[in-house]
Backbone as CSV, one residue per row, in Angstrom:
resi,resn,N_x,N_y,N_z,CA_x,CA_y,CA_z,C_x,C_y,C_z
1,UNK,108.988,22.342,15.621,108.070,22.689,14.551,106.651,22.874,15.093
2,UNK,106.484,21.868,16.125,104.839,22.212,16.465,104.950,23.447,17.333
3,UNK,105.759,24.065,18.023,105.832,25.365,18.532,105.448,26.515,17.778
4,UNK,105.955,26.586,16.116,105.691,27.428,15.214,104.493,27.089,14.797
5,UNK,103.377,26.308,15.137,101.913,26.252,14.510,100.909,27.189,15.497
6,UNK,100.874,28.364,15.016,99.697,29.012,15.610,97.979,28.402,14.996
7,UNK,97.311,28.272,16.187,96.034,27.935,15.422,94.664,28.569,15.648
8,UNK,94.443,29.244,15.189,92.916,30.511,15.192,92.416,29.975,13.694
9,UNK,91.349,30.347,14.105,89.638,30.382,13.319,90.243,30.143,11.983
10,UNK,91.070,31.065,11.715,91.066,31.059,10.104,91.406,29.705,9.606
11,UNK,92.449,29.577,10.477,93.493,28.350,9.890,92.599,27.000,10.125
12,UNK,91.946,26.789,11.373,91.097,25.322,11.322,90.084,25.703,10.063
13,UNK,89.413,26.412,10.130,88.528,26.353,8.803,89.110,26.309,7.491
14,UNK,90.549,26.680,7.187,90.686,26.318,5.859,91.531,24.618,6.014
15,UNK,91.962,24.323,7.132,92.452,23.010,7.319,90.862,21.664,7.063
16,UNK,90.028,22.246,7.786,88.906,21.403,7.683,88.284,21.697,6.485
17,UNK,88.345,22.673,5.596,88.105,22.809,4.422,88.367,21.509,3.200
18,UNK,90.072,21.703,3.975,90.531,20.420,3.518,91.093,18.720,3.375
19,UNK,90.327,18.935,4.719,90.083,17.469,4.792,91.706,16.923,6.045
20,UNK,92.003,18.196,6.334,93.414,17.373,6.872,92.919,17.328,8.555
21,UNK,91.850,18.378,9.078,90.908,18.031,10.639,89.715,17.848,10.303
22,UNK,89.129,17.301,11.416,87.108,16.926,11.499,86.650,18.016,11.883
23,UNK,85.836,18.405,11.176,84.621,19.803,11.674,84.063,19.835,13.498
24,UNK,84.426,18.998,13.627,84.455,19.012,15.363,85.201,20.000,15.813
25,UNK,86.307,20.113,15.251,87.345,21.199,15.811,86.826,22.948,15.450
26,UNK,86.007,23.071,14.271,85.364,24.007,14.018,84.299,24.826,15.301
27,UNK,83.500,23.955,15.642,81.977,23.989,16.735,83.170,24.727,18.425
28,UNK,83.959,24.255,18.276,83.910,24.867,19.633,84.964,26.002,19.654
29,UNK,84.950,26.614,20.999,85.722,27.864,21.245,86.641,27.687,21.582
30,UNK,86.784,27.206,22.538,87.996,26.900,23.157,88.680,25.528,23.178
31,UNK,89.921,25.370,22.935,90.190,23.916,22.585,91.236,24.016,23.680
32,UNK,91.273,22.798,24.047,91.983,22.046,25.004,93.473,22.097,24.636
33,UNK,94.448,22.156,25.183,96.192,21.894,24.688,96.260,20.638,23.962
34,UNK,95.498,19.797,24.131,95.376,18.473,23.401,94.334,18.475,22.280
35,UNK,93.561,19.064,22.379,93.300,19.399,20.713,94.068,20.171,19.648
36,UNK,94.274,21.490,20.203,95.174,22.082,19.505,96.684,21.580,19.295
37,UNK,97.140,20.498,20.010,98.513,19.451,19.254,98.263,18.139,18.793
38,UNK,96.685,18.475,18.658,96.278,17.131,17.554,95.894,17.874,16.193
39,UNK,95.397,18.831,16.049,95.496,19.831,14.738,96.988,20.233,14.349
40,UNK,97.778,20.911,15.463,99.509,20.499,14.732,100.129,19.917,14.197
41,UNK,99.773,18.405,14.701,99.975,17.337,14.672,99.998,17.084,13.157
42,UNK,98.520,17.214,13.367,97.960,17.013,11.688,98.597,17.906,10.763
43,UNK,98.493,19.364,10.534,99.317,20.217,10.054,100.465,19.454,9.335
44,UNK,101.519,19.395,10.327,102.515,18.847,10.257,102.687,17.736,9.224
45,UNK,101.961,16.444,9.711,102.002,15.184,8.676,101.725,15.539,7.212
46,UNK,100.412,16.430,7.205,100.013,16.271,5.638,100.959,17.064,4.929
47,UNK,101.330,18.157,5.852,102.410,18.954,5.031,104.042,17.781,4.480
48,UNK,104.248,16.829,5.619,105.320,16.482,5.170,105.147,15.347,4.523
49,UNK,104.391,14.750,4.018,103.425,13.745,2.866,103.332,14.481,1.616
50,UNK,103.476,15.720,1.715,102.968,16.375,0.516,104.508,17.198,0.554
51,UNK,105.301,16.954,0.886,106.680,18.228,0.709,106.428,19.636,0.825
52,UNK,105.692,19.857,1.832,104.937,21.400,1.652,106.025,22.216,3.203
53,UNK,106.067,23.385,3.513,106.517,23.647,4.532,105.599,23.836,5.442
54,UNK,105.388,23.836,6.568,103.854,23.447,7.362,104.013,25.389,7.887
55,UNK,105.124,25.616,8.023,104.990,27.356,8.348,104.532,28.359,7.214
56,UNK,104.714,27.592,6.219,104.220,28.634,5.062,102.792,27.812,4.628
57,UNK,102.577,27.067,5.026,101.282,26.441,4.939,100.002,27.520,5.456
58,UNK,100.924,27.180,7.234,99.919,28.113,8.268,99.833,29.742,7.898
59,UNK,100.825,30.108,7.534,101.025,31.425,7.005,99.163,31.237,5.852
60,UNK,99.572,30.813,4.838,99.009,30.962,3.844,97.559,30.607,4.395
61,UNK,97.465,29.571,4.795,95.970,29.076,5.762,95.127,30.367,6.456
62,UNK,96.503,31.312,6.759,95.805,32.425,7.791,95.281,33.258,6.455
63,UNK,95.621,33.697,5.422,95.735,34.826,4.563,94.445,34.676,4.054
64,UNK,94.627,32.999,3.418,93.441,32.783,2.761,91.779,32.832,3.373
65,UNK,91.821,32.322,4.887,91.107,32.359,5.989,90.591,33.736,6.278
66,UNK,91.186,34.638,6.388,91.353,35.783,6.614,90.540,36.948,5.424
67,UNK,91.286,36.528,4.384,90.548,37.742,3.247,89.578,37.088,2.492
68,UNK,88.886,35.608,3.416,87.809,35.091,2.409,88.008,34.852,0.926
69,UNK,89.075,34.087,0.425,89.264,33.946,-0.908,88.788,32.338,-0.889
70,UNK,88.136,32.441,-1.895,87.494,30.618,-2.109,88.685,30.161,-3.304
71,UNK,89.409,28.886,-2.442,90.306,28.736,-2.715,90.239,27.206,-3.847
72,UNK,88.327,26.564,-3.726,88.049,25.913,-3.995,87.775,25.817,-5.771
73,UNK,87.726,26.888,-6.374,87.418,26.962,-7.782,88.659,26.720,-8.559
C-alpha cells in the first residue's frame, strides 16, 4: 500500500490542510525517502481510522490540490 502513495505538492498541501502532516513538510523541496514514508505512513493510518481508501484518498488529494477547489466551506 505505501508503494501506491505518490506524494507531490498537491497532495502534502491538502494533507497538511488537514491536519493529518506538519507544515514542515510543506517549506521544503526535496524530501528525503524518510520523509516521504513518514507522510505515507500518515496517509495510510488516518485513512484506515476513518475507513477511507488511502488510494482514492491520494487520487482525490491530487484533484482537489490541483484545480484549487477550497474544500474547506
Amino acid at each position: 500500500m505505501i508503494f501506491t502513495q505518490p506524494i507531490d505538492t498537491w497532495v502534502r498541501q491538502i494533507c497538511s490542510k488537514l491536519g493529518i502532516i506538519s507544515e514542515k513538510f510543506l517549506t521544503k523541496q526535496n524530501l528525503s525517502k524518510s520523509e516521504l514514508l513518514e507522510i505515507k505512513q500518515a496517509i495510510i493510518r488516518t485513512c484506515e481510522r476513518l475507513k477511507v481508501s488511502p488510494i482514492k484518498f491520494n487520487q482525490g488529494a491530487w484533484y482537489i490540490g490541483f484545480y484549487g477547489i477550497d474544500f474547506t466551506k
